[in-house]
DSSP file (Angstrom, degrees, kcal/mol; ACC not computed):
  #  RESIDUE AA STRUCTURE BP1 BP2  ACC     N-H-->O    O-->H-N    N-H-->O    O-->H-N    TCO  KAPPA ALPHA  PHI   PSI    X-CA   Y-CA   Z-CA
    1    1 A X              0   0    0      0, 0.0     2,-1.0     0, 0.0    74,-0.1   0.000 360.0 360.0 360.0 139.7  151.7  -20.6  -85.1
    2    2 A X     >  +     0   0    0     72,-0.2     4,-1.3     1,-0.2    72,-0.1  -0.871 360.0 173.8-110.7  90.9  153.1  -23.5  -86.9
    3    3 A X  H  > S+     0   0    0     -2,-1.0     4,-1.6     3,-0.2    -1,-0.2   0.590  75.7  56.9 -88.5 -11.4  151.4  -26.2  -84.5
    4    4 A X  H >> S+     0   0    0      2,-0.2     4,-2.0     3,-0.1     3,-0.6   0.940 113.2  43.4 -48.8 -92.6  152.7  -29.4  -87.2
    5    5 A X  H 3> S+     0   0    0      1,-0.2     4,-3.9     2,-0.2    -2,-0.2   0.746 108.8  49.8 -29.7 -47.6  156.0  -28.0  -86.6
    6    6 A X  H >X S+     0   0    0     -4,-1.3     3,-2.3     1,-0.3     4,-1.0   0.990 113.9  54.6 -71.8 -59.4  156.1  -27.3  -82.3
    7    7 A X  H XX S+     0   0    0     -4,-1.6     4,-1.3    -3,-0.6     3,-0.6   0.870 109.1  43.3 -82.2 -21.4  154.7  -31.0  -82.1
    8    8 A X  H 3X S+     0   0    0     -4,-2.0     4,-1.5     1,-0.3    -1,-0.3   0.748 112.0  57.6 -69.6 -18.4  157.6  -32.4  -84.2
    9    9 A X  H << S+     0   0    0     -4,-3.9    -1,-0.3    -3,-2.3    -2,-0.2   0.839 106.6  44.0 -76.6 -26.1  159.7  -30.3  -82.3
   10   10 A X  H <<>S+     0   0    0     -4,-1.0     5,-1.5    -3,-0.6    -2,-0.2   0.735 109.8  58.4 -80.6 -30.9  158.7  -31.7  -79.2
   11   11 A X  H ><5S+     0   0    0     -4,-1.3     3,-0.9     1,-0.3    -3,-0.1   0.655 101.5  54.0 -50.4 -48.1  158.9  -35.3  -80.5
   12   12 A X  T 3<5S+     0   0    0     -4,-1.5    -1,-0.3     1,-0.2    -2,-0.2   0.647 104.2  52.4 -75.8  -9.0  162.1  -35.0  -81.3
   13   13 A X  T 3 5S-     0   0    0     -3,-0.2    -2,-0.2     2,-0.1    -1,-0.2   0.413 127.9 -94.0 -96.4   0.6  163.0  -33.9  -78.0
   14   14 A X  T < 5S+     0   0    0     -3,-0.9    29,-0.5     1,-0.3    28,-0.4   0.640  77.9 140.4  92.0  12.5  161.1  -37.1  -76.5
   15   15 A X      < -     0   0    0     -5,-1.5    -1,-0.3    -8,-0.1     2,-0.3  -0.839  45.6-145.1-102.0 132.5  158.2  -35.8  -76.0
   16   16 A X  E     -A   38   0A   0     22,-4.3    22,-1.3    -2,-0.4     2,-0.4  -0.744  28.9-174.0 -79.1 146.3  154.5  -37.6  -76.6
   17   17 A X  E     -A   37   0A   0     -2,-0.3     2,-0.3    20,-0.2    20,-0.2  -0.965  15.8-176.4-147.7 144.9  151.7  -35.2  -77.8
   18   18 A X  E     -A   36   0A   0     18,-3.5    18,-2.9    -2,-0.4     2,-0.3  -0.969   7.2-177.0-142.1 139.6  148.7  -35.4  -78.3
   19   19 A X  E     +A   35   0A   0     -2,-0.3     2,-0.3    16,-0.2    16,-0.2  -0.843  18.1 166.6-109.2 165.5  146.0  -32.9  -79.6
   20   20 A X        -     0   0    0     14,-2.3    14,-0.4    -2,-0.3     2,-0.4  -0.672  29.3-142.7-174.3 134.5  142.4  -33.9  -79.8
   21   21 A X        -     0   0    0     -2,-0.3     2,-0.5    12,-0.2    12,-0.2  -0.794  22.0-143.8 -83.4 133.9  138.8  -32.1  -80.4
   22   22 A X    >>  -     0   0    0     10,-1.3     4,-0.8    -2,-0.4     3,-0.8  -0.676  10.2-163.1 -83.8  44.7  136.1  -33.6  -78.3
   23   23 A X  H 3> S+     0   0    0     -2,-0.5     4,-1.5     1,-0.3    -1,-0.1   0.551  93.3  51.7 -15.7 -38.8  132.5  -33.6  -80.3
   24   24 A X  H >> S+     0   0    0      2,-0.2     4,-1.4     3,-0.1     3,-0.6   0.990 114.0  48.1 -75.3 -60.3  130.5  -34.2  -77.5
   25   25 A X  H <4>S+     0   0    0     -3,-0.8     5,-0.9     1,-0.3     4,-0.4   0.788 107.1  49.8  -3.8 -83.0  132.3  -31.2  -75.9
   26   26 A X  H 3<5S+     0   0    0     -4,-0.8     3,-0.4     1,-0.3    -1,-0.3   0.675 111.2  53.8 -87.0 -34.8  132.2  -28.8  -78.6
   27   27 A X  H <<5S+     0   0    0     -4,-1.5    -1,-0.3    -3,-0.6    -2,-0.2   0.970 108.3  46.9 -45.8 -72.4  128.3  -29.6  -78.7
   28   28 A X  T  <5S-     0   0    0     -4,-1.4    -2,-0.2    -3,-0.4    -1,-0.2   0.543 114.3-126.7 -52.7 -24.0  127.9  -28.9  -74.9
   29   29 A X  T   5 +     0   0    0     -3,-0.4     2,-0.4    -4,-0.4    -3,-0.2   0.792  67.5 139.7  67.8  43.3  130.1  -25.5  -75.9
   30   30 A X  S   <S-     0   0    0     -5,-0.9    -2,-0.1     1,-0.2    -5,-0.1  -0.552  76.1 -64.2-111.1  60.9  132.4  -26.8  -73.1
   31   31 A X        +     0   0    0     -2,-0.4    22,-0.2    -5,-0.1    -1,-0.2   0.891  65.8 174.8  66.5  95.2  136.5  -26.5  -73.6
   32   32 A X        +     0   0    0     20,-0.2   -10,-1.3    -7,-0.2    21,-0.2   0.910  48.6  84.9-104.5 -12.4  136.5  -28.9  -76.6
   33   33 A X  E     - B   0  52A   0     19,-0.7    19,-0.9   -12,-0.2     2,-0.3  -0.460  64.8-161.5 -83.5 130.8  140.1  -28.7  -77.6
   34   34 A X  E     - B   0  51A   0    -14,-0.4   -14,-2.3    17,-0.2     2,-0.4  -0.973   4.7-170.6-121.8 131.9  142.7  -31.3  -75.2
   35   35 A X  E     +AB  19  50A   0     15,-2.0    15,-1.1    -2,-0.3     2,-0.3  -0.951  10.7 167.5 -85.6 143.2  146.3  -30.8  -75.0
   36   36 A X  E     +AB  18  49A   0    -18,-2.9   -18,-3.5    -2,-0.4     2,-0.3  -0.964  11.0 179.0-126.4 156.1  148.5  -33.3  -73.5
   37   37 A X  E     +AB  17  48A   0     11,-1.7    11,-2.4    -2,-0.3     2,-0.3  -0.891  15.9 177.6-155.1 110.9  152.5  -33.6  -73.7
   38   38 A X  E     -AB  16  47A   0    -22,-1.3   -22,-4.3    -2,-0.3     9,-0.2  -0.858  17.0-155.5-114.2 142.0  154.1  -36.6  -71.6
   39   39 A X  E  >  + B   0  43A   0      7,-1.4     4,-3.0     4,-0.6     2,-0.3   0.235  23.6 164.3-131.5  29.9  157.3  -37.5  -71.5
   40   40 A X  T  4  +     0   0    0      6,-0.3    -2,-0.1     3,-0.3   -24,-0.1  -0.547  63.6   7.3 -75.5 143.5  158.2  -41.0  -70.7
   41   41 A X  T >4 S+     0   0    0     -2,-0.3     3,-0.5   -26,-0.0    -1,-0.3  -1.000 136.3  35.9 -88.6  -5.5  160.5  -42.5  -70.8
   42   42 A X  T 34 S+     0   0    0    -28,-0.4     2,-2.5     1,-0.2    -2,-0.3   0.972 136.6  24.3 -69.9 -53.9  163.1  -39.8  -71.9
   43   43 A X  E >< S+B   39   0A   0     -4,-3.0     3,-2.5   -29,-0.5    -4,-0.6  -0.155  76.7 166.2 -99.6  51.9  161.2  -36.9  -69.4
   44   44 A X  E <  S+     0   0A   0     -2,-2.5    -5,-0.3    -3,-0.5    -4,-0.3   0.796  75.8  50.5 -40.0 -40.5  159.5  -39.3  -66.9
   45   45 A X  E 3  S+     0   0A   0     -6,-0.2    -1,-0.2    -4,-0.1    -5,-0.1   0.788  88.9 101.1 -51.7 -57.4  158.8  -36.4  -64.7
   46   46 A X  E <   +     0   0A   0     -3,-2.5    -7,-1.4    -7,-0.1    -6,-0.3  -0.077  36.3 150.9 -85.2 135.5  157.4  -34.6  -67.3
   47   47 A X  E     +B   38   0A   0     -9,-0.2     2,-0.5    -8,-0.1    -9,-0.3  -0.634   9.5 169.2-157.4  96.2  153.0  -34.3  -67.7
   48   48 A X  E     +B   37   0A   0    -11,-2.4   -11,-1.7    -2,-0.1     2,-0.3  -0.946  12.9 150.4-124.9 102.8  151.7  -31.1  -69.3
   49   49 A X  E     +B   36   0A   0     -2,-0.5     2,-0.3   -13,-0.2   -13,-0.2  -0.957   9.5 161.1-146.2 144.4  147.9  -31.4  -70.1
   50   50 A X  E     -B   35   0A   0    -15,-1.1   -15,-2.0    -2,-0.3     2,-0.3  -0.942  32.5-131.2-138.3 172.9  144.9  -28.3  -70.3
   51   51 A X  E     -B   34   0A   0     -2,-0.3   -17,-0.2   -17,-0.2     2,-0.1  -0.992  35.4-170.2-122.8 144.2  141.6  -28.4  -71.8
   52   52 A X  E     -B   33   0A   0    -19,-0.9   -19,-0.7    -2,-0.3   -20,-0.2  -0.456  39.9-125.0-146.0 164.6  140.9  -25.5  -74.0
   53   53 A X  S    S-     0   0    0    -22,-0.2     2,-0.3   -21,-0.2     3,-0.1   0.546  97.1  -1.8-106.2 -25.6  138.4  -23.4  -76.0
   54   54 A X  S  > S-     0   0    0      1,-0.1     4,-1.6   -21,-0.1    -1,-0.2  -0.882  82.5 -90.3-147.0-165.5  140.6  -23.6  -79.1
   55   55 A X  H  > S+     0   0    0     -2,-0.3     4,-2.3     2,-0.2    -1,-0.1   0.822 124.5  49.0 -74.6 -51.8  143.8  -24.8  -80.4
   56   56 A X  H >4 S+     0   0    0      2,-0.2     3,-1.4     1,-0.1     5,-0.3   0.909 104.7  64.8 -63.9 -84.9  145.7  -21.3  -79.4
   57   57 A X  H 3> S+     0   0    0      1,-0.3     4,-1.8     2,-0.2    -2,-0.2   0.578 105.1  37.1   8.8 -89.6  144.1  -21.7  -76.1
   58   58 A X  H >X S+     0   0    0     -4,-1.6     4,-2.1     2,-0.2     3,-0.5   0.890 115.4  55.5 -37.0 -56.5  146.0  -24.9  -75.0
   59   59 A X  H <X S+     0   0    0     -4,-2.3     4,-1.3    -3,-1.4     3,-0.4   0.873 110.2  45.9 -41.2 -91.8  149.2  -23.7  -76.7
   60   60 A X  H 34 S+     0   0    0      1,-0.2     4,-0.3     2,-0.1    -1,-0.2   0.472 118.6  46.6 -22.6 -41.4  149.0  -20.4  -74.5
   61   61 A X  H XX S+     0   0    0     -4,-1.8     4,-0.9    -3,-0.5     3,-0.6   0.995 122.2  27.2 -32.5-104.2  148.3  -22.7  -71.7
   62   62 A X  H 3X S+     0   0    0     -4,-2.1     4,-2.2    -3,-0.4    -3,-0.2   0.628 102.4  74.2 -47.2 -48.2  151.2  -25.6  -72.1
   63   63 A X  H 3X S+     0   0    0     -4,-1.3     4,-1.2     2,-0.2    -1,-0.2   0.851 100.7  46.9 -37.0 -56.6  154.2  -23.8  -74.0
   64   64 A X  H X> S+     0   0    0     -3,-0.6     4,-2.4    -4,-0.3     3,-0.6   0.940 112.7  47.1 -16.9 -73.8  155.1  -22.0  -70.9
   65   65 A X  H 3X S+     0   0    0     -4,-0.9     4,-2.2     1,-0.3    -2,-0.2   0.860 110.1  51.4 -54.6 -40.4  154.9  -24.7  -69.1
   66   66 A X  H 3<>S+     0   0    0     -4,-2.2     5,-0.5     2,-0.3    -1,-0.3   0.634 101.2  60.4 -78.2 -21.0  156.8  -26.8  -71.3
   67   67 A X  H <<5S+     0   0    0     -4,-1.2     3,-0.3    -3,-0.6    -1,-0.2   0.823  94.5  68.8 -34.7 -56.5  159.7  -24.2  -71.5
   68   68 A X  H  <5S+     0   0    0     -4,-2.4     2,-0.9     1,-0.3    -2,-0.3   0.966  97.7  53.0 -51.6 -59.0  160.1  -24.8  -67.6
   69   69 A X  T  <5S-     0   0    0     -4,-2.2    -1,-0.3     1,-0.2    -2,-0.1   0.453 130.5-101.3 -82.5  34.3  161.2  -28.1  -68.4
   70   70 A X  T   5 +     0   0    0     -2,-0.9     2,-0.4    -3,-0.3    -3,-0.2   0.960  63.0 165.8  57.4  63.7  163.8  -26.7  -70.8
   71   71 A X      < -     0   0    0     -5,-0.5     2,-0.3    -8,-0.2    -1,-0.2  -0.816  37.6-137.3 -23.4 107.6  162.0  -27.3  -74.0
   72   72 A X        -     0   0    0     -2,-0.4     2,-0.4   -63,-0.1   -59,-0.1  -0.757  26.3-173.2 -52.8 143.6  163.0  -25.8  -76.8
   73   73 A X        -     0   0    0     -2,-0.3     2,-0.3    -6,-0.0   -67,-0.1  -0.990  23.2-125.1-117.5 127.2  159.7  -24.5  -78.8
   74   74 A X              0   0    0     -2,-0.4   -72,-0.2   -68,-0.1   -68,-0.1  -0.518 360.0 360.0 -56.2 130.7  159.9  -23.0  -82.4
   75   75 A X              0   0    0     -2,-0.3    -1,-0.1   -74,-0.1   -69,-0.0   0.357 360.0 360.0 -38.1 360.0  158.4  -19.7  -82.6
């Protein structure tokens, strides 16, 4: 999973995303991995966020979701 790519894909579609690892988290062994994907001002509507144990995690999570709002995602 090309995770570069799917956030430029989303970007271009108007979408903000943001990944980010937690340190204090990932000590605690507690979901350290954040997705969020907002879409103001093109997708106002649009608020996609999970916290995760890894990178695939979130993805598995969010993609879905992000489909529903008629997303394209690259494979």
């Amino acid at each position: 999973m090309d995770v570069a790519r799917i956030m430029e894909s989303l970007a271009e579609q108007g979408i903000t995303v943001l990944f980010k690892a937690d340190a204090e988290r990932m000590r605690e062994g507690v979901k350290p991995w954040t997705f969020v994907a907002s879409g103001a001002p093109v997708h106002e509507d649009l608020l996609v966020r999970t916290d995760g144990v890894s990178v695939e995690a979130c993805l598995d999570v969010c993609l879905p979701r992000l489909r529903e709002f008629g997303l394209v995602i690259p494979e």
